[in-house]
C-alpha positions as CSV (number, residue, x, y, z in Angstrom):
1,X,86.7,115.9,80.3
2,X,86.4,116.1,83.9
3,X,84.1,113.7,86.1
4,X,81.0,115.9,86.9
5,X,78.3,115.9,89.6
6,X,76.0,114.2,88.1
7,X,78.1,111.0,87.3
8,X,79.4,111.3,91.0
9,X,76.0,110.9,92.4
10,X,75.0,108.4,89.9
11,X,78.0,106.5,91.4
12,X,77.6,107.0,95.2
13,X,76.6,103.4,95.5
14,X,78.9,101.7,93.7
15,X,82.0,103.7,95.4
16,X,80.4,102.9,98.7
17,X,80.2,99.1,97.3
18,X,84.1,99.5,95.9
19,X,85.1,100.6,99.3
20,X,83.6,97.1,101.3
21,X,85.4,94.5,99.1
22,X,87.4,92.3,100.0
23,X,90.2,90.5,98.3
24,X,92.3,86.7,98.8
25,X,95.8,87.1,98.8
26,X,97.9,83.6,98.3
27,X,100.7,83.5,101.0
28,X,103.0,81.1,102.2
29,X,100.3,79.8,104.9
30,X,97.7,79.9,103.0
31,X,95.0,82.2,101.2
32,X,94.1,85.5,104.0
33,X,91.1,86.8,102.8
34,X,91.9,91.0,103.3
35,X,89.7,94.3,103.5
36,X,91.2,97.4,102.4
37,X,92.8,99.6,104.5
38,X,90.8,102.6,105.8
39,X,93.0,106.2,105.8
40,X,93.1,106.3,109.8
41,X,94.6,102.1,108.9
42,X,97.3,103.5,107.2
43,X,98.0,106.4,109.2
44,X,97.7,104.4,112.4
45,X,100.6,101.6,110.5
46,X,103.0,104.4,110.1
47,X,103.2,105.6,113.5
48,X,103.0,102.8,115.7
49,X,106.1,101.4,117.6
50,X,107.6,98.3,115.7
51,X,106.8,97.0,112.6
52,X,104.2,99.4,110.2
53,X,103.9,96.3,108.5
54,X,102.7,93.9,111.4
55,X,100.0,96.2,112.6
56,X,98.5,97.1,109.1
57,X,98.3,93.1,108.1
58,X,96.7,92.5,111.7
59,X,94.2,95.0,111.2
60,X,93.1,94.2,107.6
61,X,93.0,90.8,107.4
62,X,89.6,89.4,107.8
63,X,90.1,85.8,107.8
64,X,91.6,84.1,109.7
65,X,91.0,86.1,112.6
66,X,95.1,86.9,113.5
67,X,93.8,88.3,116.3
68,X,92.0,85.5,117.8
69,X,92.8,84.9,121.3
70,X,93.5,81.0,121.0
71,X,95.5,81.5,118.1
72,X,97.6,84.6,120.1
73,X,97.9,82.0,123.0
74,X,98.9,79.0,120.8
75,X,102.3,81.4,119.2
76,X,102.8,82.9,122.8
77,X,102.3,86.4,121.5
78,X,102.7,89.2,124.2
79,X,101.7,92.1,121.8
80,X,98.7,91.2,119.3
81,X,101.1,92.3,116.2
82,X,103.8,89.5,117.6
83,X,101.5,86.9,115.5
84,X,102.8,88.6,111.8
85,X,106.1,87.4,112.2
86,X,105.6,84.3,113.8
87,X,103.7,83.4,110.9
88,X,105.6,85.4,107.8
89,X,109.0,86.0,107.1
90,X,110.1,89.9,106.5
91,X,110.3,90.0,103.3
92,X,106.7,88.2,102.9
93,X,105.2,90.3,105.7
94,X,106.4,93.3,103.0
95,X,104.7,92.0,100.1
96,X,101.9,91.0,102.4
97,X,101.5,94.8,103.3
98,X,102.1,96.5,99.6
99,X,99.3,94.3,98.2
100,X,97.1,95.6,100.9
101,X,97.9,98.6,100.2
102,X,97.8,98.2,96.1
103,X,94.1,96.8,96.9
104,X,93.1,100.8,98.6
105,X,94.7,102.0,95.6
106,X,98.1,103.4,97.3
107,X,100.7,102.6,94.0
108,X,98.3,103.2,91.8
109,X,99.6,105.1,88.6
110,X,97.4,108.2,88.4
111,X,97.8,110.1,84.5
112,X,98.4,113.2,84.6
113,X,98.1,115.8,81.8
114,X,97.9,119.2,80.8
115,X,94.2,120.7,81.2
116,X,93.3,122.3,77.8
117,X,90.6,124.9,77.9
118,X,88.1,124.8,75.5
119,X,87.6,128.2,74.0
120,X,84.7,129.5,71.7
């Protein structure tokens, strides 16, 4: 049975809530404490010059700060995204990015079926 209004307003508060969490992912530096990516994030990633990656770990990780200015200054970064691979390899800048994404729901499995209509 499909979700109706009255459960969707019943749950207004706790999707709001679902939408501010954030999660620790365990990396090869340390635990980065992440917030999930917005739409206008993950739009944003995919068009920007250089690595889509980069820019979408800058701008969700909450702690540490990645773009702290001392931190920037102590890796001689020119371009605030410079800082990802300085700290990550490729391949762990990937994974970095897909659990960000897997935290706003972006490979989640969705099931699918064929709507039945009841009939009197």
């Amino acid at each position: 049975m499909a979700v109706s209004i009255k459960e969707l307003i019943e749950k207004k508060e706790a999707l709001a809530n679902a939408k501010k969490e954030t999660y620790d992912l365990e990396t090869s530096i340390g635990v980065l404490t992440v917030k999930k990516p917005t739409a206008s994030i993950v739009l944003e990633s995919r068009t920007t010059e250089g690595s889509s990656d980069s820019y979408l770990i800058l701008n969700c990780v909450v702690s540490p700060n990645l773009k702290d200015a001392k931190l920037q200054e102590a890796y001689d970064c020119v371009e605030p995204t410079d800082i990802v691979p300085k700290l990550f390899d490729a391949g762990e800048s990937a994974r970095i990015a897909v659990a960000i994404l897997d935290c706003a729901g972006y490979n989640k499995d969705i099931v699918k079926k064929v709507h039945e209509e009841v009939k009197n």
